[in-house]
C-alpha positions in Angstrom: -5.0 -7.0 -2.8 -7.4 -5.7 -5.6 -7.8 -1.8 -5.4 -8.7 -0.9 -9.0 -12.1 -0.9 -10.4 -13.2 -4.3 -11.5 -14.6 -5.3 -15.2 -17.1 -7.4 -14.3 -18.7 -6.6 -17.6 -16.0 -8.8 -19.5 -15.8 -11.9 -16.6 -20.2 -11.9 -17.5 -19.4 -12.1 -21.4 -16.4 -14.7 -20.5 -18.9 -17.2 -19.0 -21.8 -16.3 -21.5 -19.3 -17.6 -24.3 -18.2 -20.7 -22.0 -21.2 -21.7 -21.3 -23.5 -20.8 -24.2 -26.4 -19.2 -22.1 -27.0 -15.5 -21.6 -25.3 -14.4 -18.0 -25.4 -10.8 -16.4 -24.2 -10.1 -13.1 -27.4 -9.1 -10.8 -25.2 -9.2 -7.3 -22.0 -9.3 -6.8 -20.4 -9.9 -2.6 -16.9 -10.7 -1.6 -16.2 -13.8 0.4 -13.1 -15.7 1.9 -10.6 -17.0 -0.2 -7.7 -17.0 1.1 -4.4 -14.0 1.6 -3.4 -14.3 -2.1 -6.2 -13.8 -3.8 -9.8 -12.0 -3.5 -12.6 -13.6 -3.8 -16.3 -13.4 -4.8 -19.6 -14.9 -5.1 -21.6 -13.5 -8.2 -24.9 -14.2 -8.8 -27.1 -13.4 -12.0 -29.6 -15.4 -14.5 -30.3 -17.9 -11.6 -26.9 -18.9 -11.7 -24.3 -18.3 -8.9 -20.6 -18.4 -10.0 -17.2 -18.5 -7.5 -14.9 -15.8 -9.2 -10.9 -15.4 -8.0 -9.0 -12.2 -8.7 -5.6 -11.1 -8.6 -3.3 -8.9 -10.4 -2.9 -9.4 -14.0 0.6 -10.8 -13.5 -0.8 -13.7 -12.0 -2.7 -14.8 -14.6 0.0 -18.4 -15.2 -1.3 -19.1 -11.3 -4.7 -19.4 -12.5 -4.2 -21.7 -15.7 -1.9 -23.9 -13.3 -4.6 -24.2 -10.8 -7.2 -25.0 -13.3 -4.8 -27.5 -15.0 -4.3 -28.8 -11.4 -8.2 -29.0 -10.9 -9.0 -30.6 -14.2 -6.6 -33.5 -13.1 -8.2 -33.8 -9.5 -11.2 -34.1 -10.8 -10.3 -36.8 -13.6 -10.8 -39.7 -11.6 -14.1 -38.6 -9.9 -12.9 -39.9 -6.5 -13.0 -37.1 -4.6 -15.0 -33.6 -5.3 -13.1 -30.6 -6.6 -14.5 -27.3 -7.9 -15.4 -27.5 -11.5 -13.3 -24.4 -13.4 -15.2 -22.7 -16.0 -13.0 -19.8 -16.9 -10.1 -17.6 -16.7 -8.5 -14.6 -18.4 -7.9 -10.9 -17.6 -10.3 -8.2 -17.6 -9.4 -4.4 -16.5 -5.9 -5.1 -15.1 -7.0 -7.8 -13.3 -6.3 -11.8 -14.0 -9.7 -13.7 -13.1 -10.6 -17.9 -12.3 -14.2 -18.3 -12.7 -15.4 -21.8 -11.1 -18.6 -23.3 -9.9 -19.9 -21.7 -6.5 -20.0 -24.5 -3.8 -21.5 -23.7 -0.1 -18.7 -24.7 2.2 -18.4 -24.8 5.5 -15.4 -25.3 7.2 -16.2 -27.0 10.9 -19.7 -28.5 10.7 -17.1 -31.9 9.7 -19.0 -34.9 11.4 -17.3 -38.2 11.3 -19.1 -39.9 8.6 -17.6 -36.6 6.4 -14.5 -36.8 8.1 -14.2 -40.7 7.2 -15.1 -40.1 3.5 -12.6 -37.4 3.0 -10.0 -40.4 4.4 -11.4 -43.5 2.4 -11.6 -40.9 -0.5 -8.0 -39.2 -0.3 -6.6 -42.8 -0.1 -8.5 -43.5 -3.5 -6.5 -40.3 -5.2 -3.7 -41.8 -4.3 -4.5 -44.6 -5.9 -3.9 -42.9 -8.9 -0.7 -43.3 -10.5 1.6 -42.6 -13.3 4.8 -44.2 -14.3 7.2 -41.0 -13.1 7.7 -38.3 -10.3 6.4 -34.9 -11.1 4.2 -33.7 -13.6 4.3 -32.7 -17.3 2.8 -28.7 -15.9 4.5 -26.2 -13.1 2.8 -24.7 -10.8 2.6 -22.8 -7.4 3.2 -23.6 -3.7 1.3 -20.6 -3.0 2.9 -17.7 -4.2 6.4 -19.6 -4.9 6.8 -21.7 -8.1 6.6 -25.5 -7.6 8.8 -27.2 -10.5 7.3 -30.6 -11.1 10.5 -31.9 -14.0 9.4 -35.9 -14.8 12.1 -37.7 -13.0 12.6 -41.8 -12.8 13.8 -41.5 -9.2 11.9 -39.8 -6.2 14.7 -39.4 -4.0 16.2 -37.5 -7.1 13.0 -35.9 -7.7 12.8 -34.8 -4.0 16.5 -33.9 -3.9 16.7 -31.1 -7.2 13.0 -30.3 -7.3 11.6 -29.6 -3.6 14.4 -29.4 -0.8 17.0 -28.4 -3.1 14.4 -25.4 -4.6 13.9 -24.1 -1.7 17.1 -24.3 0.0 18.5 -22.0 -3.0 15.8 -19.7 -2.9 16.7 -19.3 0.8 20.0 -18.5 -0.3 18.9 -15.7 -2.5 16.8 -14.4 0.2 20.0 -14.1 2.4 19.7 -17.3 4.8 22.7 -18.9 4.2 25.4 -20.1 7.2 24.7 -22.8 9.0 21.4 -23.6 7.5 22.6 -24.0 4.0 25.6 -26.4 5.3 23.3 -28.4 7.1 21.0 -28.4 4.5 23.5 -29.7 1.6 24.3 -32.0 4.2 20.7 -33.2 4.6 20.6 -32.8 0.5 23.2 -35.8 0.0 22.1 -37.9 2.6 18.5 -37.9 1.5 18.1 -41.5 0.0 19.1 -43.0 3.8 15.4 -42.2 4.4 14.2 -45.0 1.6 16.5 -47.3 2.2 13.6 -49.6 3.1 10.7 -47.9 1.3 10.2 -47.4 -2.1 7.0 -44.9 -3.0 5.1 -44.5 -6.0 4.1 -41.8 -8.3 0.3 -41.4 -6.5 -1.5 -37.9 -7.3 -1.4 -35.5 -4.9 -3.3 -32.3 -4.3 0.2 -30.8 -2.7 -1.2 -28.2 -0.2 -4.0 -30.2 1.2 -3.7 -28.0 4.8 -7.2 -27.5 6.7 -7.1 -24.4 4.8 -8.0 -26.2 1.6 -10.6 -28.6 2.4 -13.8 -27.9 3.2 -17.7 -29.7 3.2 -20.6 -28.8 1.3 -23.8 -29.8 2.5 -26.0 -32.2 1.1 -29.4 -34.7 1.5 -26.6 -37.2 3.3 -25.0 -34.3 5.7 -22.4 -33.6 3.7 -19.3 -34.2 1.3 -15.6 -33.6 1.8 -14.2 -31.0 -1.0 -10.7 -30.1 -1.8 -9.7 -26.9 -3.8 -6.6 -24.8 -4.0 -4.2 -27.3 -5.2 -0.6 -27.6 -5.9 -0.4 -31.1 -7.5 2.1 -33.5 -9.0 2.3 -37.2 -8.4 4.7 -38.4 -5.8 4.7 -40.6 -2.6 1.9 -40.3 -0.8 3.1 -39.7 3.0 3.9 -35.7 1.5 0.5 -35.5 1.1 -0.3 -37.0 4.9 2.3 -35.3 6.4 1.1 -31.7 5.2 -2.4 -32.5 6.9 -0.4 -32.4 10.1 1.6 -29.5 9.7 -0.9 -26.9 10.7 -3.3 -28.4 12.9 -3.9 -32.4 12.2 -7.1 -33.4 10.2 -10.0 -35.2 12.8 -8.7 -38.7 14.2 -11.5 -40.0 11.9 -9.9 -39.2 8.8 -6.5 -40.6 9.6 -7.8 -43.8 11.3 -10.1 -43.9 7.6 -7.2 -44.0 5.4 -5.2 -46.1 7.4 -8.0 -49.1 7.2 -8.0 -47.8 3.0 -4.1 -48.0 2.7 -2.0 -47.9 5.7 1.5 -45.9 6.0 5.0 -47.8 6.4 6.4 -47.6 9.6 8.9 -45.3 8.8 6.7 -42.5 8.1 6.7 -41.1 11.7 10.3 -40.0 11.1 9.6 -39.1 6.7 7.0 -36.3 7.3 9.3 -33.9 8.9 11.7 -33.9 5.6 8.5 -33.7 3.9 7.1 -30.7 6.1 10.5 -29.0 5.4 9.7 -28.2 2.2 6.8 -26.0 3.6 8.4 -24.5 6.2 11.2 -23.4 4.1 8.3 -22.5 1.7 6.8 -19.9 4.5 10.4 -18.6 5.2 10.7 -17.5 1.9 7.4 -16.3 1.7 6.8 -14.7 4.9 10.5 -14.0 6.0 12.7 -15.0 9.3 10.1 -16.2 11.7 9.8 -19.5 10.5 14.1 -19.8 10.5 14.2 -21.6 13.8 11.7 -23.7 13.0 13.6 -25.1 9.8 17.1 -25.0 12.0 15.1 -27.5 14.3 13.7 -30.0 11.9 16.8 -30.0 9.4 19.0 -30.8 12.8 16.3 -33.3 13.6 16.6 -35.3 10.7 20.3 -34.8 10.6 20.3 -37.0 13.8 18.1 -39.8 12.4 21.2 -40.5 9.7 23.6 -43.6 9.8 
């Protein structure tokens, strides 16, 4: 959290200079932005800016997620904030970006079915390898996105393997890291019949990070907070039923857009795995069962 005195003075000159027209800060109120960061709305010249802040340590989280914003919002499928700025000022590291009006559950099913057709259409978007050529963060956690030919290889060192050796370091070790190597090796028995491709991914797309802003058509879906790279798809729809599915409207949309494989039903809990080992070794033993449970779960699907 943010206890020291903020320089608002130097985030006004920052956008000033980006943008080229004069900018003071007339009002200034802090709004929701998550547990990692604060946030605010500022307001000044007729202009109203959303502004991040953190400690000045975390200054490489907020060029990652502007890095991860800029690519979102390349191929104009699907709206993302528009970054403006970032930097420190007074001790503190700061992401200016454009200030949408969200609103979180006023989702009808005309916005939920955009956000579907329109996710699918991201996805869409491909490159010829796993990964990414920039790092970033799965919230507070580094997110290692090394190019790699080979997803199950890419899955294997860079996302299950990641976390199961953090959770080593953190002191969970026993039965959880045996069955996990075990689960390591044995990964590829889950594409033995599926072969994904290197789509783009927002990589924490939770109900957390999506959102609607209103407009003259009722609204428009808008993603934010992301942890990208490009990698199979089903990651992506998995997470959106990790904490608290999406409306039926948005999976029953992308479905008609680009429907799963058939043996995604039994794919997403690996792919949730990585999460929940990401929230033990953020937020610490209550979450240990629950990885126990799906790693022994997918142990039993294997040959």
């Amino acid at each position: 959290m943010i206890h020291q005195t903020i320089d608002w003075q130097t985030i006004a000159a920052h956008i000033s200079k980006t943008t080229g027209l004069p900018f003071q800060i007339q009002a200034h109120s802090q709004v929701a932005g998550g547990c990692i960061n604060n946030a605010y709305r500022i307001e000044g010249n007729g202009q109203n800016y959303f502004v991040k802040l953190n400690r000045s340590q975390h200054q490489e989280m907020f060029a990652a997620e502007v890095a991860g914003l800029t690519e979102l919002r390349k191929p104009a499928v699907i709206k993302a904030p528009e970054p403006l700025c970032w930097g420190i000022a007074g001790g503190h590291s700061y992401l200016v970006m454009e200030y949408l009006a969200l609103h979180g559950e006023t989702q009808t099913q005309s916005v939920s079915s955009q956000l579907g057709q329109q996710l699918a259409a991201l996805h869409q978007v491909t490159q010829a390898q796993f990964g990414w050529h920039h790092d970033n963060y799965i919230g507070l956690t580094p997110q290692v996105n090394s190019l790699e030919n080979d997803w199950v290889t890419f899955w294997q060192n860079h996302r299950l393997g990641f976390q199961l050796d953090l959770a080593a370091h953190k002191g969970y070790g026993g039965k959880l890291q045996r069955n996990g190597q075990v689960l390591m090796a044995e990964v590829g028995q889950f594409f033995t019949d599926y072969q994904p491709q290197p789509s783009l991914l927002h990589g924490d797309l939770w109900s957390g990070n999506y959102a609607v802003a209103l407009n003259n058509q009722g609204g428009q879906p808008v993603i934010y907070d992301p942890a990208i790279y490009y990698g199979d798809r089903e990651a992506e729809i998995a997470m959106t039923e990790l904490f608290g599915e999406f409306p039926k409207r948005f999976y029953d949309a992308y479905q008609e857009a680009w429907p799963l494989d058939a043996g995604y039903s039994t794919r997403k809990t690996l792919y949730n795995l990585y999460h929940i080992l990401n929230h033990l070794n953020l937020f610490g033993g209550g979450y240990l069962a629950q990885v126990k449970r799906m790693i022994a779960s997918l142990l039993s699907e294997l040959q």
